[in-house]
C-alpha positions, 0 to 999 in steps of 0.5 A: 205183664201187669194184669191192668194198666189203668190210668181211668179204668171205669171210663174203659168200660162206661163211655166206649159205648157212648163214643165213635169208635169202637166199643168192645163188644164190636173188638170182640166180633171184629177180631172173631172174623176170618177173612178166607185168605189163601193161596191162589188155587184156595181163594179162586176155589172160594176156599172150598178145601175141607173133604181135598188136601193138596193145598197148604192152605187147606191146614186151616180148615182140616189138617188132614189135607196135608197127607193128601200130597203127595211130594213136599213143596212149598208156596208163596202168595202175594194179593192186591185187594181193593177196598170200596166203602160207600156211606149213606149218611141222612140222603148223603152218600160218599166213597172211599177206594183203596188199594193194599197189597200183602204177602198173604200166605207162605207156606211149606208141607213135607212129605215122608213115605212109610214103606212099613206093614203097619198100613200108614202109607204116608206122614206130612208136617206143613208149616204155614203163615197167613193174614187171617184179617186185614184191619186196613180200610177207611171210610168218610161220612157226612150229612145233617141229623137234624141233632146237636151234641156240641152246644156250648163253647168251653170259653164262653164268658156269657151268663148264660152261655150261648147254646149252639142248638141248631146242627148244620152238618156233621162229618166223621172220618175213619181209618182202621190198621193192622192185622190179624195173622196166624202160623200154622204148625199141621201134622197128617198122615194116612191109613191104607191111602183111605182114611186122612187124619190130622192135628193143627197148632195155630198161633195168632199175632193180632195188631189192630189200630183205629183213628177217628175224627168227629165233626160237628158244624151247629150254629145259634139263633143269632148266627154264630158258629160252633165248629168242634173237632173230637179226635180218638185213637186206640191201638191194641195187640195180643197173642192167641192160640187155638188148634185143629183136627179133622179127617178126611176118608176116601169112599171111594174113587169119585167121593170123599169127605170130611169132618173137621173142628177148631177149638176157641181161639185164646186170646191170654193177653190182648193189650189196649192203649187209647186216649178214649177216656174223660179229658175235661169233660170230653172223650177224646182230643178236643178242639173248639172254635165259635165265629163270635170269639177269637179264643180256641178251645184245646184239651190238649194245648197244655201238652198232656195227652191223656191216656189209658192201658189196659190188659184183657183176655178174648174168647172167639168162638170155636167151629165145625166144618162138614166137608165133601168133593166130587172127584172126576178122575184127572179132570176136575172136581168139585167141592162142598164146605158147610161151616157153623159157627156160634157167635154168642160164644164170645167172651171177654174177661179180665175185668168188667165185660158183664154187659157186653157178654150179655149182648153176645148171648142176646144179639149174636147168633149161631151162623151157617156159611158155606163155599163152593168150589169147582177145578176143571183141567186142560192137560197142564191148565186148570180152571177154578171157580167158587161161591162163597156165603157167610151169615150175618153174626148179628141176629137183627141183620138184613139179608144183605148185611150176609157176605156173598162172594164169588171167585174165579181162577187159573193155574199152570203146571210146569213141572217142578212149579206151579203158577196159580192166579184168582179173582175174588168178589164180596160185598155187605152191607153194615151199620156204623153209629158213631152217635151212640147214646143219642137219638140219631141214625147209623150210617150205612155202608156198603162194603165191596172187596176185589182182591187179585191173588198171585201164588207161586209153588216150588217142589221140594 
């Protein structure tokens, strides 16, 4: 693949960040995020796995876990999240809610005994798919700025032309796609049934669109209306690879912990194709229409639709997470993740990103997250439960722009399979400025994820 597939390289890099859809900058940040999706038994625990093993979900945290089985099973996992984004836009607020449903994870450990001297007493190889992000949502905004960026009619015959300078409302329309998603190959093994030591193998498939529609409602001294509709478009895939190693070491019968660490993810070849580029003056499709003249603007009528590709690599940032668990023999546990995670590490490289790697070193930080889980069980029932906080990436954020998340969850044993369920609750708040470049405030949004999660495992 050709490094650059360029029809107007410099309005990639000079008038993203001057329109409504995302800029690079914020492509670099979202496709850096984890959304912590698991099985049943993981979510319902907050994800809390690092110093415990036993779930196949644990591989993308600390590889280590996988020789904590002790049979070879396999597990399969499908949830159901609902997505409610509220914006506040100058006093005007709106809702979406939307409902998806995935097969989030499946996944496989093999489990192979050691009846040797040399103290390794067990080896595990899992293999696991999972969503690490879901790309779907959409969300409205609409309200009055009090400024007008569309003034003038493209057609206007008028000398001078009629200046549509008074803003009457503004709308704007957003929808996000695809996924971020990950296999997983892990190897573990363990020495004298005390020290737990394992090496992932990560492999990413990123696909992610977003669509987005400007509305912008203004009028002139005199009356006359100005509608104007600005359409943007930008679809982008790639493959990443990162990897994992870790440990875990048994203290003793009622305490372990853990230590593990995930490299960069290497993005080699993220691909970008978007109409977000100089068409007749304009960024994107672009259609007109004032009250006083019957003619409609198109940039588009002629039916060319311009467009522009381009290849870029992305660096996320590696991370280090610092585990331990309380185990109460047969009848609970509880469990304790500390994860950092430095955000100014993000790179973009390919062509130039010299601005937006900048802002990475001057307005992104180092965060501190962590997540709680508890397992009480009942005979054959287990009962689970978990809290979950992730530190704002952005270093001028509000308290509130950090996720916060609490779960709960139940499991049952019959033998030679298990049936596990949980509910989780996040929530944030962020900012939205789809009028970049202009003196006009963001929109607010506050952002609510429930997500019901149902996994099945079978033992092999």
């Amino acid at each position: 693949m050709k490094k650059l597939l360029i029809l107007a390289i410099l309005s990639a890099f000079t008038t993203v960040s001057f329109s409504q859809s995302l800029g690079y900058q914020d492509l670099g940040l979202l496709f850096s995020k984890d959304d912590n999706i698991g099985t049943a038994r993981f979510t319902a625990m907050s994800g809390a796995f690092g110093a415990l093993g036993g779930d196949i979900s644990s591989i993308n945290i600390n590889p280590a876990g996988l020789s904590v089985f002790n049979n070879s099973s396999f597990t399969g996992t499908f949830n159901s999240r609902n997505s409610q984004i509220t914006s506040d836009y100058y006093g005007n607020s709106l809702m979406n809610d939307n409902q998806f449903i995935n097969l989030s994870q499946a996944g496989a450990v093999l489990v192979f005994r050691e009846f040797s001297n040399s103290g390794w007493d067990k080896f595990a190889v899992g293999f696991n798919y999972r969503l690490t992000k879901d790309f779907s949502d959409d969300f409205n905004a609409r309200g009055n700025s009090g400024v007008a960026t569309f003034t003038e009619f493209p057609l206007d015959n008028n000398n001078p032309p009629i200046n549509y300078n008074i803003a009457d409302e503004q709308a704007f329309n957003n929808t996000y796609g695809g996924d971020l998603s990950e296999f997983n190959i892990g190897f573990s093994a363990v020495h004298q049934n005390k020290l737990h030591v394992g090496l992932g193998l990560n492999f990413y498939d990123l696909n992610f669109s977003q669509r987005s529609t400007l509305s912008e409602f203004n009028s002139d001294s005199n009356g006359n209306e100005l509608d104007a509709f600005l359409y943007q478009e930008n679809f982008t895939s790639g493959q990443g690879f990162s990897a994992n190693l870790g440990f875990i070491y048994k203290a003793n019968q009622y305490f372990r912990f853990g230590l593990s660490y995930q490299t960069p993810t290497w993005f080699s070849e993220v691909l970008e194709e978007s109409n977000i580029l100089d068409n007749d003056g304009y960024l994107g499709d672009t259609e007109i229409f004032v009250s006083n003249d019957s003619a409609i603007y198109d940039n588009t009528a002629g039916g060319f639709f311009p467009s522009q590709a381009l290849v870029y690599r992305l660096r996320t940032p590696s991370k280090l997470t610092a585990s331990g668990a309380l185990i109460f023999g047969k009848n609970g546990l509880l469990s304790f993740d500390y994860t950092n995670k430095n955000f100014k590490n993000i790179t973009l490289s390919g062509a130039d990103f010299s601005q937006e790697n900048q802002s990475f070193q001057d307005d992104y930080q180092n965060t501190h997250n962590f997540n709680v889980g508890a397992e009480w069980r009942l005979d054959r029932l287990s009962l689970r439960g978990g809290y979950r906080f992730e530190q704002s990436p952005d270093i001028n954020a509000l308290e509130s722009d950090d996720l916060k998340g609490y779960s709960l969850g139940a499991g049952y044993n019959f033998g030679n399979f298990k049936v596990d369920l949980s509910y989780s609750d996040s929530n944030r708040t962020a900012a939205y400025n789809f009028y970049s470049g202009f003196n006009v405030d963001p929109a607010n949004l506050t952002l609510d994820n429930k997500v019901f999660t149902a996994s099945v495992s079978l033992s092999l």
